[in-house]
C-alpha positions as CSV (number, residue, x, y, z in Angstrom):
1,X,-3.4,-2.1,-14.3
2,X,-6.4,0.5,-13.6
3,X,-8.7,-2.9,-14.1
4,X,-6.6,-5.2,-11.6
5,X,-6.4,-2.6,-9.2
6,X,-9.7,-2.2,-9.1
7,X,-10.6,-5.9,-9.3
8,X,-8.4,-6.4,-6.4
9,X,-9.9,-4.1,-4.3
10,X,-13.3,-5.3,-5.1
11,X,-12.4,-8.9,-4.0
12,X,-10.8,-8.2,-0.7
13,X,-13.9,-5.7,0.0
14,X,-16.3,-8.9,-0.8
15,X,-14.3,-11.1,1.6
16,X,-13.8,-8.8,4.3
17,X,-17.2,-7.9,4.4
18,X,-18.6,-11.8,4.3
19,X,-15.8,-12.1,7.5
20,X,-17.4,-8.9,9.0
21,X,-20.8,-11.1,8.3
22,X,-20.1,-13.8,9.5
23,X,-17.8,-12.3,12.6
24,X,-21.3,-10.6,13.6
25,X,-23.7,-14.2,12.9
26,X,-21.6,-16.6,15.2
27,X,-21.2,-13.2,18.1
28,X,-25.1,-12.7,17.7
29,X,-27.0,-14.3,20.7
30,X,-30.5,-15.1,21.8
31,X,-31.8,-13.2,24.4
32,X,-33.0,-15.0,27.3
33,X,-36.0,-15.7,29.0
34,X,-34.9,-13.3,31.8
35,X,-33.8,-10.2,29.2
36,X,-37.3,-10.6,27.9
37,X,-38.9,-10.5,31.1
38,X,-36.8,-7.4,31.9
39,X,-38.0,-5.2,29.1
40,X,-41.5,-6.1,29.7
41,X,-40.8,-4.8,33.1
42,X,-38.9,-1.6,31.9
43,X,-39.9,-0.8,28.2
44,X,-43.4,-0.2,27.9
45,X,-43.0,-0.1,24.3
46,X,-42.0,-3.6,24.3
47,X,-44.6,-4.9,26.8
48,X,-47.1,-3.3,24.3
49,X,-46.4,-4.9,21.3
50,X,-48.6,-7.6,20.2
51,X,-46.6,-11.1,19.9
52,X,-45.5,-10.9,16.2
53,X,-44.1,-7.9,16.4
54,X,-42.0,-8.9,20.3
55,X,-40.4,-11.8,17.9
56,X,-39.5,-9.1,15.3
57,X,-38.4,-6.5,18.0
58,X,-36.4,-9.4,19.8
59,X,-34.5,-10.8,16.7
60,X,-33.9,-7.1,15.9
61,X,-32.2,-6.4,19.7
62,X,-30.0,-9.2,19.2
63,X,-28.5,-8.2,15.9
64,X,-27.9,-4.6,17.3
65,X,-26.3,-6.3,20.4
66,X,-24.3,-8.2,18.0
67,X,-23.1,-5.3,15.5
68,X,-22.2,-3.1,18.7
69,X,-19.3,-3.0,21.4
70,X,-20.6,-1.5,24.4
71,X,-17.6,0.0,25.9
72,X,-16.9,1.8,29.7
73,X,-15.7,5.1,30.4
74,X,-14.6,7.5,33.1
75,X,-15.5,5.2,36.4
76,X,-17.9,3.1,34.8
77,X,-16.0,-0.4,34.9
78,X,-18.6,-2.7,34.2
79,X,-21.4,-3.2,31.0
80,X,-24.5,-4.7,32.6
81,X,-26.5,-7.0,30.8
82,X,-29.4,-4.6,31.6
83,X,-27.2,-1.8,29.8
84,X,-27.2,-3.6,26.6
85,X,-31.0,-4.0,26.6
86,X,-32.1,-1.1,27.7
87,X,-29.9,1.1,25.1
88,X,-30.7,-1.7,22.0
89,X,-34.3,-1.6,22.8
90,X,-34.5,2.3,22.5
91,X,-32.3,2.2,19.3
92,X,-34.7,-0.2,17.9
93,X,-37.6,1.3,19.1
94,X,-36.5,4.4,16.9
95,X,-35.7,2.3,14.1
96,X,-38.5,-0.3,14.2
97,X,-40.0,0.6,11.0
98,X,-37.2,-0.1,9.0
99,X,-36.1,-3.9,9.0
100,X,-32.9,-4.1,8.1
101,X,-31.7,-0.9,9.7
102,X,-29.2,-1.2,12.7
103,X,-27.3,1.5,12.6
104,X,-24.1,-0.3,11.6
105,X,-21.8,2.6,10.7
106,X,-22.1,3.6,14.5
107,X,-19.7,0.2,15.9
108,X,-19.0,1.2,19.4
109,X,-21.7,2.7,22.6
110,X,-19.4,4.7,25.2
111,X,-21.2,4.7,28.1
112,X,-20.0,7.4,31.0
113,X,-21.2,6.6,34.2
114,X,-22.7,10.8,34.0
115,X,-22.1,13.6,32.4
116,X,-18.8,14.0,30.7
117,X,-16.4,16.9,29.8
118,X,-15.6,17.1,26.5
119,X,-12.0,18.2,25.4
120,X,-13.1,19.2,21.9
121,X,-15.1,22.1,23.5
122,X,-14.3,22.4,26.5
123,X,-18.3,21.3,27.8
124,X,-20.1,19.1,29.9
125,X,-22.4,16.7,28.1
126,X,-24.6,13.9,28.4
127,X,-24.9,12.0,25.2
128,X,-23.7,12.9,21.6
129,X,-23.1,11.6,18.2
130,X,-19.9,11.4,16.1
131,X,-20.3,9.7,12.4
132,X,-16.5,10.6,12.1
133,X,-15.4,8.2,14.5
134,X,-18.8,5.9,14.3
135,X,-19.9,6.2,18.1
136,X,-22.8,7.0,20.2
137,X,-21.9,8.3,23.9
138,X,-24.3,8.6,26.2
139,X,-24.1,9.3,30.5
140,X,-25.8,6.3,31.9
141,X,-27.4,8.3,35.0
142,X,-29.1,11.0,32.2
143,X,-30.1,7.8,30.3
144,X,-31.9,5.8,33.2
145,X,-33.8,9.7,33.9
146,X,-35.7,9.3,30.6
147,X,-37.2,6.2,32.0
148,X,-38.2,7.5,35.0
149,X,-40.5,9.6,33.8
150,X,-41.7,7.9,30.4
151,X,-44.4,10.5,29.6
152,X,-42.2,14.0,29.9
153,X,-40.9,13.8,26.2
154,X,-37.4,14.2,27.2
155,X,-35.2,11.1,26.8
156,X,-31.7,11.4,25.9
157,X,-31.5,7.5,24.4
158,X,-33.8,8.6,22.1
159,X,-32.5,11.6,21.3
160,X,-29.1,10.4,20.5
161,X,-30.6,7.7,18.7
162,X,-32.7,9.6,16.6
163,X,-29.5,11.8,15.6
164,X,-27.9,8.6,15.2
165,X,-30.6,7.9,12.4
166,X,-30.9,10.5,10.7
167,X,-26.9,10.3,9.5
168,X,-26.9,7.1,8.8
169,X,-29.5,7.8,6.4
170,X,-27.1,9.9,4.9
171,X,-24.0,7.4,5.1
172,X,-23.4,5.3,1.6
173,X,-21.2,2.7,2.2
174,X,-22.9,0.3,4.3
175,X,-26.5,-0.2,2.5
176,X,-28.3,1.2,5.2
177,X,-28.8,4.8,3.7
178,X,-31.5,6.2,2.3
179,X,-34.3,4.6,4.3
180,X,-35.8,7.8,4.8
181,X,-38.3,8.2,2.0
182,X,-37.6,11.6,0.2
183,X,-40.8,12.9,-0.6
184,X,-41.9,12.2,3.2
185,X,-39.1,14.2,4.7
186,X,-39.5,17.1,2.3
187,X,-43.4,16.8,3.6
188,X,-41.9,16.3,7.7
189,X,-39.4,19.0,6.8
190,X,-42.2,21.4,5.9
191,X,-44.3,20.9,8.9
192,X,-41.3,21.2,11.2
193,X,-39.9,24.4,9.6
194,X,-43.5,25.9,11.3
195,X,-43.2,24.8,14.4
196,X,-39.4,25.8,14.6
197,X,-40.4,29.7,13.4
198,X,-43.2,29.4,16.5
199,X,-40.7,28.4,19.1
200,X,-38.2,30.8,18.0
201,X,-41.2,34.0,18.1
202,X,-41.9,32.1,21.8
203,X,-45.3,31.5,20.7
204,X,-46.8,28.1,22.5
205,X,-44.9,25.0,21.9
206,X,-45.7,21.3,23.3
207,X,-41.4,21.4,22.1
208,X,-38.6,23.0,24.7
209,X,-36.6,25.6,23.1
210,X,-33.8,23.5,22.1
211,X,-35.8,22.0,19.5
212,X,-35.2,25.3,17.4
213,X,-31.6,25.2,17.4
214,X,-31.6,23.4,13.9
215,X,-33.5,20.7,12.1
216,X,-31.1,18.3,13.6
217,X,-32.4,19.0,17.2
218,X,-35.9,19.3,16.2
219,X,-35.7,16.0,14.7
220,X,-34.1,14.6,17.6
221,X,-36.4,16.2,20.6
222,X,-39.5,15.2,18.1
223,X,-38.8,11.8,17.8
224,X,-38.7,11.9,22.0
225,X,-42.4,13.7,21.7
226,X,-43.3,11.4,19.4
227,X,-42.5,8.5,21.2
228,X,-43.3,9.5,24.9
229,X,-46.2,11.8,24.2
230,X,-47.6,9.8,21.4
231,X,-51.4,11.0,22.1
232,X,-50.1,14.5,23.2
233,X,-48.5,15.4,20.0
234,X,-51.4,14.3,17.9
235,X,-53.7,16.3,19.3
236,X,-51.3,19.1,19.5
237,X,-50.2,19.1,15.7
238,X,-51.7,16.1,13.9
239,X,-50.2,17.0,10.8
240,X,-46.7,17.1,12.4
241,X,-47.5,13.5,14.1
242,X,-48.3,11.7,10.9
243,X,-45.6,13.4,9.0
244,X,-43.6,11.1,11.5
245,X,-46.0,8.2,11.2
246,X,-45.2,7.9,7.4
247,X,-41.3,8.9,7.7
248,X,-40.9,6.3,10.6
249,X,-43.1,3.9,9.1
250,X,-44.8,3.1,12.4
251,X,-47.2,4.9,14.9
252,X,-46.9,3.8,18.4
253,X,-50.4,4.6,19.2
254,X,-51.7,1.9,16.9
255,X,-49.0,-0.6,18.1
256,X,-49.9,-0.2,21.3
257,X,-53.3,-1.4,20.6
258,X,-52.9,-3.8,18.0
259,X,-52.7,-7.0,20.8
């Protein structure tokens, strides 16, 4: 009985994750001619990439788009198309070394018009995480300010994005964990741990002080350095900037040239 039960629940695991599959393949759709033009206009990171690696970023968006439902809340009522793209590109500009990584145990975006107050502690926020329930929230107005000023290392899409990532490293069932190569983090951990002890003494930091609150923030305001401040962060800790370069698996320095 221990072997049929078992068996059972195998089978019905295969099929519903070949429906899930193939639910996702006949939603996914190609982006237009207009949505490309769009993030060459708005995402820097995109207009830099050389053609190859547009295709692979492209193909990449429209899976995410796919996998995700964008869903409004408080008086947001609408999803724009420009939304969608703007919030895929930055999750797959975090993830962009990793191909097959989407972020699938996160299945719904709540997007809040600005910030929000959250019941569970009683706070305003802009954007947060929450594996338990698989969703990424974010306030659209704080969202659009990291692109206004694309060189001030404070973004909250990639921010919540890079928290994002770093659980689903840690999340089994999907096959999208442990991307995250061990021996790089342990070295990235290392060189973090430094910086953290200097922001917490108040010594100089190119990081704002909540970077210090835990290696979950550090991670998360790095990755906003990292992308934003690319040159700035290698001069100002090199060691720190290709600990991410190896973890990542990319270095948007040398993807911005390679054209």
């Amino acid at each position: 009985m221990f072997l049929f039960t078992h068996l059972f629940i195998g089978i019905g695991e295969l099929f519903y994750g070949s429906y899930k599959d193939l639910r996702i393949r006949l939603a996914k759709k190609t982006l237009s001619g207009q949505d490309k033009a769009l993030l060459s206009n708005l995402f820097p990171y995109y207009a830099k990439l050389n053609p190859k690696h547009k295709q692979e970023f492209i193909e990449k968006m429209e899976w995410f788009i796919a996998e995700k439902a964008f869903v409004p809340r408080g008086d947001l009522t609408k999803i724009t198309q420009e939304m969608k793209l703007l919030i895929s590109a930055t999750a797959v500009m975090v993830t962009f070394g990793f191909r097959g990584v989407t972020l699938k145990h996160f299945r719904k975006i709540l997007i809040y018009p600005d910030a929000y107050y959250s019941t569970v502690n009683q706070q305003y926020h802009k954007g947060e995480v929450n594996p338990k329930l698989g969703i990424i929230v974010l306030s659209w107005e704080n969202f659009v300010k990291g692109f206004i000023d694309q060189q001030d290392g404070v973004n909250l899409g990639i921010h919540e994005m890079a928290h994002a990532m770093k659980l689903e490293n840690q999340i089994h069932y999907n096959n999208e964990s442990n991307f995250f190569n061990p021996t790089l983090w342990v070295r990235y951990s290392e060189i973090a741990d430094v910086e953290m002890r200097k922001i917490l003494k108040r010594e100089k930091s190119m990081f704002r002080s909540a970077a210090a609150n835990n290696e979950h923030e550090f991670f998360a305001v790095a990755l906003e350095v990292f992308f934003e401040k690319s040159a700035e962060l290698k001069i100002y800790n090199e060691s720190l900037y290709q600990s991410l370069v190896y973890l990542l698996k990319q270095d948007p320095i040398v993807l911005s040239r390679v054209n």
